[in-house]
Structures are given as C-alpha cells and as structure tokens.
Residue frames as qw, qx, qy, qz and C-alpha x, y, z in Angstrom:
[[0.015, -0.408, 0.056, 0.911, -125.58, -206.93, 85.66],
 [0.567, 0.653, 0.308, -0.398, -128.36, -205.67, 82.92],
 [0.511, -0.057, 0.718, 0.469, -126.96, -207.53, 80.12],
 [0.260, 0.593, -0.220, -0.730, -127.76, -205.59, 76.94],
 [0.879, 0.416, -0.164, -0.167, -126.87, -207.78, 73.77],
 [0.510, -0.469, 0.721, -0.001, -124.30, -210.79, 74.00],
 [0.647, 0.548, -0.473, -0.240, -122.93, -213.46, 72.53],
 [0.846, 0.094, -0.497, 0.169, -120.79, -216.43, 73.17],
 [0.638, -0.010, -0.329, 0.696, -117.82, -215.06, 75.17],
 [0.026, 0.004, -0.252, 0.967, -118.82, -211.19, 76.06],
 [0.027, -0.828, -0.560, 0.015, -122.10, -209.05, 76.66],
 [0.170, 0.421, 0.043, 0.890, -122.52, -205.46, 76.20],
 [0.307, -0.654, -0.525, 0.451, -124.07, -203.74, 79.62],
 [0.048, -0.960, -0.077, -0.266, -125.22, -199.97, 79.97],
 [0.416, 0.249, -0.503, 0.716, -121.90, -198.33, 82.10],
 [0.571, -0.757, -0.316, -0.034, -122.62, -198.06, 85.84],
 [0.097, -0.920, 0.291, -0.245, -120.83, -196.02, 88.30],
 [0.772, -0.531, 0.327, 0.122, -119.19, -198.55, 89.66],
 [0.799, 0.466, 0.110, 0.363, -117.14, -198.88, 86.56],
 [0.368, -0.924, 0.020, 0.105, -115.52, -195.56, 87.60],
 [0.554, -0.721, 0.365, 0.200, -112.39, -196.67, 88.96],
 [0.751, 0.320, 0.557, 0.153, -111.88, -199.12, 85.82],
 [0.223, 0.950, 0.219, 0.006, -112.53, -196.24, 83.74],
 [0.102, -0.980, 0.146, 0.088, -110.47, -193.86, 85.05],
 [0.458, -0.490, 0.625, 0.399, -107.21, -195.89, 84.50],
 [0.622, 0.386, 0.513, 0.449, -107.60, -196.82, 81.07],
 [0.133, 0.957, 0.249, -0.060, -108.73, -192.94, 80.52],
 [0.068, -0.957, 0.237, 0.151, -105.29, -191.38, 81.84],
 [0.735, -0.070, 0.580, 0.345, -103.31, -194.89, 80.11],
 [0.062, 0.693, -0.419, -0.583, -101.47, -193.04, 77.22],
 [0.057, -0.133, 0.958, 0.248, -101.14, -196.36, 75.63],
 [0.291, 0.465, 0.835, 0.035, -104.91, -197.14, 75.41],
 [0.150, 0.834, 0.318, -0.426, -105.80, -193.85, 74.63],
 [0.239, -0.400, 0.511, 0.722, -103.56, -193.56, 71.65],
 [0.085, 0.301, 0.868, 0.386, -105.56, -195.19, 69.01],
 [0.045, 0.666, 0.658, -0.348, -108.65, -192.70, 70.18],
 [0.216, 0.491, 0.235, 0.811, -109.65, -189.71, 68.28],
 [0.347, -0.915, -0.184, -0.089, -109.73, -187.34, 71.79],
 [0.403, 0.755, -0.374, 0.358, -107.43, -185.60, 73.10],
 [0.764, 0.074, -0.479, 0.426, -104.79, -186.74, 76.13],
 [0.063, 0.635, -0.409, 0.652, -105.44, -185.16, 78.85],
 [0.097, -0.073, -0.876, 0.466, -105.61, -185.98, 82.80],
 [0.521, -0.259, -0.700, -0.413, -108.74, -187.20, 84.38],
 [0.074, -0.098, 0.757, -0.642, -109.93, -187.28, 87.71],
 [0.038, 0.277, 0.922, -0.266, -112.75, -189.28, 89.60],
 [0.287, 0.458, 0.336, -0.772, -115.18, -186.10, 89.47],
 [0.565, 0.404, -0.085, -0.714, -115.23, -185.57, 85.96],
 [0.172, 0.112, -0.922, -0.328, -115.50, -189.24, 85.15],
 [0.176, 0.348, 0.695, -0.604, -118.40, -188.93, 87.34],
 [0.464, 0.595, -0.295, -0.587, -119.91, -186.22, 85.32],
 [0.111, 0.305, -0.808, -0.491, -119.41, -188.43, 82.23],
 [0.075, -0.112, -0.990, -0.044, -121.06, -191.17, 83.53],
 [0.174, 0.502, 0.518, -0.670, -123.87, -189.31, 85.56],
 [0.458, 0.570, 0.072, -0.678, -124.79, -187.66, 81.83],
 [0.237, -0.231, 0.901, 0.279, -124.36, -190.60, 79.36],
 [0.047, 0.394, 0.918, 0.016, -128.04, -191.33, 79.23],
 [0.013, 0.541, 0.322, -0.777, -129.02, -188.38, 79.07],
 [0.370, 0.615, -0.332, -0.613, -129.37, -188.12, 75.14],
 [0.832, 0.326, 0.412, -0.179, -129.84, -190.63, 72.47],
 [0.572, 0.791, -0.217, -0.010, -127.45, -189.60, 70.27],
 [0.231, 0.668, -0.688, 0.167, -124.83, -191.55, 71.93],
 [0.931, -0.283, -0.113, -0.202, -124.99, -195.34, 73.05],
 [0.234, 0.545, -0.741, 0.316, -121.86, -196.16, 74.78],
 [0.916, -0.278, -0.014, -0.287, -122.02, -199.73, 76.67],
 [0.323, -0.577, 0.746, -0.082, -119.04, -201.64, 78.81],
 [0.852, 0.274, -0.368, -0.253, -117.95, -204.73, 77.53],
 [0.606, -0.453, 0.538, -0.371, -117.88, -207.88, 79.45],
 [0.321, 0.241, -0.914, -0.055, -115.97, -211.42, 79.33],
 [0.799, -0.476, -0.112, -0.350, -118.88, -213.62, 80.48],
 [0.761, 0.113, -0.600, 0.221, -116.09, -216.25, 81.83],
 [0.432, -0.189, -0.595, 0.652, -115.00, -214.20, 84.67],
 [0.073, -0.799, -0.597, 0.006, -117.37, -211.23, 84.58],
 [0.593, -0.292, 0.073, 0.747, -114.35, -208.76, 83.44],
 [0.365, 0.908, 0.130, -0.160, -115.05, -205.31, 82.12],
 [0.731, -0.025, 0.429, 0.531, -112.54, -205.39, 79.75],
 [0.068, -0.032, 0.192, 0.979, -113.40, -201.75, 77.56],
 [0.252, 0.570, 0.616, -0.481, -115.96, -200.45, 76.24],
 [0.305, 0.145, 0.680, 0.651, -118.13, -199.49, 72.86],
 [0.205, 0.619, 0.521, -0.551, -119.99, -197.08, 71.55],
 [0.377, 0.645, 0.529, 0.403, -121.99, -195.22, 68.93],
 [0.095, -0.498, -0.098, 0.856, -121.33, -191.60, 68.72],
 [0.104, 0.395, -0.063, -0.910, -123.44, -189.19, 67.13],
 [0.177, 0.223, 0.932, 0.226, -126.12, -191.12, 66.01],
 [0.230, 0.080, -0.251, -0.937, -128.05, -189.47, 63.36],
 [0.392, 0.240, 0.851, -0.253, -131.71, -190.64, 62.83],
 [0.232, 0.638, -0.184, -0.711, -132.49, -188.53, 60.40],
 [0.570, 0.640, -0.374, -0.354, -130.02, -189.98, 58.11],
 [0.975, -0.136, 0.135, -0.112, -129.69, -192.95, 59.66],
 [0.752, 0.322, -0.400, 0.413, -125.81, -193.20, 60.45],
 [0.473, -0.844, 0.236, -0.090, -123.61, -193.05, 63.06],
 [0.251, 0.716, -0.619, 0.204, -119.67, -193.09, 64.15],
 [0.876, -0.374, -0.255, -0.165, -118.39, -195.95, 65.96],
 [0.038, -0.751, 0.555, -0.357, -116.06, -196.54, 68.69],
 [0.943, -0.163, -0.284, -0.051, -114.33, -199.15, 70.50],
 [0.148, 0.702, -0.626, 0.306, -111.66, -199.70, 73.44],
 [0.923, -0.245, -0.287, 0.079, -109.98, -202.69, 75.36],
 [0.074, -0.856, 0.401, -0.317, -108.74, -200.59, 78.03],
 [0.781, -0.471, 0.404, -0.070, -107.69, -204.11, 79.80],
 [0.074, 0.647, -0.701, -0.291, -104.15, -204.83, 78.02],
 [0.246, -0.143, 0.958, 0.032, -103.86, -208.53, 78.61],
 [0.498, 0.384, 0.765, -0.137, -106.84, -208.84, 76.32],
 [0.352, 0.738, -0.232, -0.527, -105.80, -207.30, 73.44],
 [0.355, 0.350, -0.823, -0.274, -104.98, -209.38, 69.97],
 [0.309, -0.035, 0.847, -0.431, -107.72, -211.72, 71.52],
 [0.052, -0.242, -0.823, -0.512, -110.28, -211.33, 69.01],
 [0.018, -0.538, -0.527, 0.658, -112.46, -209.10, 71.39],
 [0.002, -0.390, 0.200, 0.899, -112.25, -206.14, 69.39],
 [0.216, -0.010, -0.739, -0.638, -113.95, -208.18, 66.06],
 [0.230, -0.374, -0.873, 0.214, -116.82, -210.02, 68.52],
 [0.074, -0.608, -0.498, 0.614, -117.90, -206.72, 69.90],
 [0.272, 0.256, -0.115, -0.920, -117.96, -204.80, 66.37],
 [0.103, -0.155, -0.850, -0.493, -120.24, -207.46, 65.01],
 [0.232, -0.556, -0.762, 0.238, -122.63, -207.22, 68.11],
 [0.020, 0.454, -0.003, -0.891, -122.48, -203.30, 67.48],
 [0.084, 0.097, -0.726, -0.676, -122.85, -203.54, 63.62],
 [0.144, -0.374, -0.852, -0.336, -125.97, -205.80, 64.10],
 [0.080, -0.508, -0.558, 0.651, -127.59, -203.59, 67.16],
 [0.052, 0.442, -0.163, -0.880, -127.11, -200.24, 64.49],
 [0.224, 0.156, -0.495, -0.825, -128.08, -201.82, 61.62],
 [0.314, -0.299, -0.901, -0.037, -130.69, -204.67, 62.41],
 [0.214, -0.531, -0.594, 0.565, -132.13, -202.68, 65.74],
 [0.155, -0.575, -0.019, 0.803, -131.66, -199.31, 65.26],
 [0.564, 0.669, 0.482, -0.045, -132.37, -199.41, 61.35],
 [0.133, -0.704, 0.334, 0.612, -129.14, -197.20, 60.50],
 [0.857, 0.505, 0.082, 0.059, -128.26, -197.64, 56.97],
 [0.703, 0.549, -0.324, 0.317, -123.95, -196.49, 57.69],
 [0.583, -0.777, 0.212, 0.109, -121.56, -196.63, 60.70],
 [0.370, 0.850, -0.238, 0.289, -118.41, -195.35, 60.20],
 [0.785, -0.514, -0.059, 0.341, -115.22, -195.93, 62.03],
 [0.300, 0.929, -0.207, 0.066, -112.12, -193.87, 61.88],
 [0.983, -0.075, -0.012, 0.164, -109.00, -195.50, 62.00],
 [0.135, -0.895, 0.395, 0.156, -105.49, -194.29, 62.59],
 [0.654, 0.447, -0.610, -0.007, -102.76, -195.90, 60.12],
 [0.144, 0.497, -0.781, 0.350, -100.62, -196.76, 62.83],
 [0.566, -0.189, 0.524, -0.608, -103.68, -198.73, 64.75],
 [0.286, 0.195, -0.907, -0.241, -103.29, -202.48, 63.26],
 [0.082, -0.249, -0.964, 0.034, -106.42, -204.02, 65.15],
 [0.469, 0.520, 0.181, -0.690, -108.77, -201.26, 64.30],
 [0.406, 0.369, -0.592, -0.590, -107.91, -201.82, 60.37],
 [0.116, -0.053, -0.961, -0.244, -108.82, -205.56, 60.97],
 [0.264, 0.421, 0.628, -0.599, -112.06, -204.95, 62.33],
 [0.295, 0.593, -0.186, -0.726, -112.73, -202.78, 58.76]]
C-alpha cells in the first residue's frame, strides 16, 4: 500500500475503501468509540462510504490508517482535525480500533510519527489533544 510516513513497527497510509469493512466495526464498537469526542451512533456501509469517498477532499483534515508492518494489520487509525494554517495548529486524534493491540505501545509510536509530520512537515507550531479523565492511554501519550 502507499506508505505515507513509518517507522520501525507501523506506517501511516492514506485510508482506502477497502478499509470499509474494518472501519465500520470499530465505528459501531461502543468500547472503541468511548474514548472519542463524537457522538455514538449506528453506522452503515453507505455512510462510511461517504466518509471515505470525501476525506481528501479538503486539507484541513489528514486522517491516515495505521499499519503493523509485521503482518500488514490495519490496526486504527490517526488523524489531524482542523488544521489551521493560518495559525499554525491543529487537534489531534487517534484510535486502535483492533482490541488485541491495545496497551502495546502503538498508541505512543504513532503520536510521535504524527507530532513530527505536524510540526517538522507541516510547520504547525501546536497540536492539541483532548483527553477524557477516564481514558488512561490517551493521558500517557500527553
């Protein structure tokens, strides 16, 4: 796949449609979606379509699927939201919609490769994360 920026153990890849299916279970997974700052409702195939189909459309959001090289596992996915150029900041985001790879040290690997993209690439000067008390491997990331 079109391997973005990478590291030892993962790469970061634009999202393709085939992701989809991937997708769409973590989406309507109560449990991965807790820790998010959206709201909880059902999903279906179409509009995850839609989602994907307009992703690229704008610049003001980079949102990219994150991949164990070892087995070639999309494991979640990360993104900038609302990325100001102006004032050179944007929000960040991160999920590891694939359970059995949580508490793995993913989560820290994939903000560093973020962190440098925004601030090294991109020339931001603050990215922000929001964090819910109750979310114990966001805070370590912080």
């Amino acid at each position: 796949m079109n391997k973005f920026i990478e590291n030892e153990r993962i790469y970061l890849r634009p999202i393709e449609e085939s992701d989809i299916p991937t997708m769409l279970n973590w989406i309507n997974d109560r449990d991965i979606i807790r820790s998010l700052i959206i709201q909880y409702f059902p999903v279906n195939e179409q509009w995850e379509r839609e989602w994907v189909k307009n992703l690229y459309k704008s610049r003001e959001n980079i949102i990219l699927a994150i991949i164990v090289k070892e087995n070639d596992t999309h494991i979640g996915n990360a993104v900038l939201h609302r990325i100001d150029f102006v004032n050179r900041n944007a929000e960040y985001g991160i999920m590891i919609g694939k359970k059995d790879y949580w508490g793995k040290g993913y989560c820290l690997e994939v903000t560093k490769l973020m962190l440098y993209y925004g601030f090294e690439i991109l020339n931001l000067h603050r990215i922000y994360l929001r964090v819910f008390d109750f979310n114990g491997g966001a805070k370590n990331v912080i």
